[in-house]
Every structure is written in structure tokens, then in C-alpha cells.
N, C-alpha and C positions, 0 to 999 in steps of 0.2 A: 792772499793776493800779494803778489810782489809788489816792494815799494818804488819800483823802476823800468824801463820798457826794456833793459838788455840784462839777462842773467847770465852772469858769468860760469854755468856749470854749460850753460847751449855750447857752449868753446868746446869742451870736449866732444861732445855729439856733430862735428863739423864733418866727421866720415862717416855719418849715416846718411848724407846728403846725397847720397849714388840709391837710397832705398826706392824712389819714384821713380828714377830712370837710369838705372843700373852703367849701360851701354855708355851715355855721356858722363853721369859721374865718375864712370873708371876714366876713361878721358883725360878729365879735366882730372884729376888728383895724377896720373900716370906724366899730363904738361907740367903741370905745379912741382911736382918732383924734381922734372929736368932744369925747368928754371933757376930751382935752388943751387943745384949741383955746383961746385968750383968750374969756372971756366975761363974766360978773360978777368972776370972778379972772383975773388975769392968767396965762400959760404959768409965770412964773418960780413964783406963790404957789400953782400947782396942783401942781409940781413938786416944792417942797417940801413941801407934803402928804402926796405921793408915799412920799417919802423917809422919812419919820415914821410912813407906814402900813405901811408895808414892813419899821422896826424892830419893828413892834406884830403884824405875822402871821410875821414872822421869815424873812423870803424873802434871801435870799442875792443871788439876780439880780436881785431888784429894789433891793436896797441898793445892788450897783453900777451899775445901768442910772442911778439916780436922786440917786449919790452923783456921778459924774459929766456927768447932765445939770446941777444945780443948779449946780454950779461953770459948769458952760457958760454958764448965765444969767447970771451975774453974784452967787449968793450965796457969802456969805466961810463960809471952815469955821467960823467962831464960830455962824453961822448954823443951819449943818445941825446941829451940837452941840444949840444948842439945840431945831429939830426933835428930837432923839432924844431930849431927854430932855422932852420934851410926852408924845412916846407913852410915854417911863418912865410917866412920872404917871399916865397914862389906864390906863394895862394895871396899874402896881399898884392905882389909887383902882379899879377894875372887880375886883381880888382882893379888895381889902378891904370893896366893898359887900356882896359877897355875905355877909361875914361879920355883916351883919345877919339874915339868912336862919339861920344857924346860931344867932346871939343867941335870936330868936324861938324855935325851935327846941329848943334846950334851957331857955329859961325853960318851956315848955311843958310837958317833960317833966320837969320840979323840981316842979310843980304838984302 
């Protein structure tokens, strides 16, 4: 039994995920493709994106799929660093907005 709930060999087996439903998994890998592609951003600054989205929905396989694409591109670890702590910022300033909703909230019910 693994000593963990995510194995990291499942990363590799990401393009068997078309085996159940063929039709959509071509799909979805055929969009994922184009998304990557250079366009208004470059491969390296989508990739890093990537990287920083991946700490912010907390995916495991995507931290490594995209911790070492970005080094393949050419970004320095000071780099991806600072990707992860953008999405720090974003995921805490997205906790702390909500906390105007509770502001409101309980001024309401002080009324």
C-alpha cells in the first residue's frame, strides 16, 4: 500500500485518460495542446502560469509536470518561487475579500 493518496508514476498515465471516453479525451488533450502553444505569451510565460495555478488549485501533478517544464524553459528557481507566491497572494487576497461579505454581513445584523 502506498504511503500517500497521490503517486507520482499516475503523472505519466495522464494520456490514458481518453481510454473511457475516447471522443472527449481527444478533445480535451487536442485544447490543452493549443493553449500551450506561443501566442500573445510565450511557451516559457504560459508555463509559468501553469506552475502558479497549479499551487493555487493545489494539484500535485501539475506542480511537477510544470515545476519541471519551467526549468526546461529556461526559468531560474528564484522564478518559480516567485510564481508560487503570486498565487500565495491571490488565494489569500480571494480569503480575505470574501471577508467583506461577512463585514456587511454582520454590520447588518448589529442594526
Amino acid at each position: 500500500m502506498d504511503s500517500h493518496y497521490y503517486n507520482e508514476s499516475d503523472l505519466t498515465k495522464f494520456s490514458e485518460i481518453s481510454e473511457f471516453q475516447k471522443e472527449l479525451g481527444d478533445k480535451f488533450f487536442s485544447w490543452y495542446g493549443s493553449v500551450f502553444k506561443a501566442g500573445a505569451l510565450t511557451e516559457r510565460e504560459k508555463s509559468l502560469i501553469a506552475l502558479a495555478v497549479a499551487h493555487a488549485v493545489q494539484c500535485p501533478y501539475c506542480i511537477d509536470a510544470y515545476t519541471q517544464d519551467t526549468l526546461k524553459k529556461g526559468c531560474t528557481e528564484q522564478q518559480l518561487m516567485e510564481a508560487v507566491h503570486v498565487a500565495a497572494a491571490i488565494r489569500g487576497g480571494a480569503s480575505l475579500v470574501h471577508g467583506v461579505q461577512m463585514m456587511n454581513k454582520a454590520n447588518k445584523l448589529s442594526m
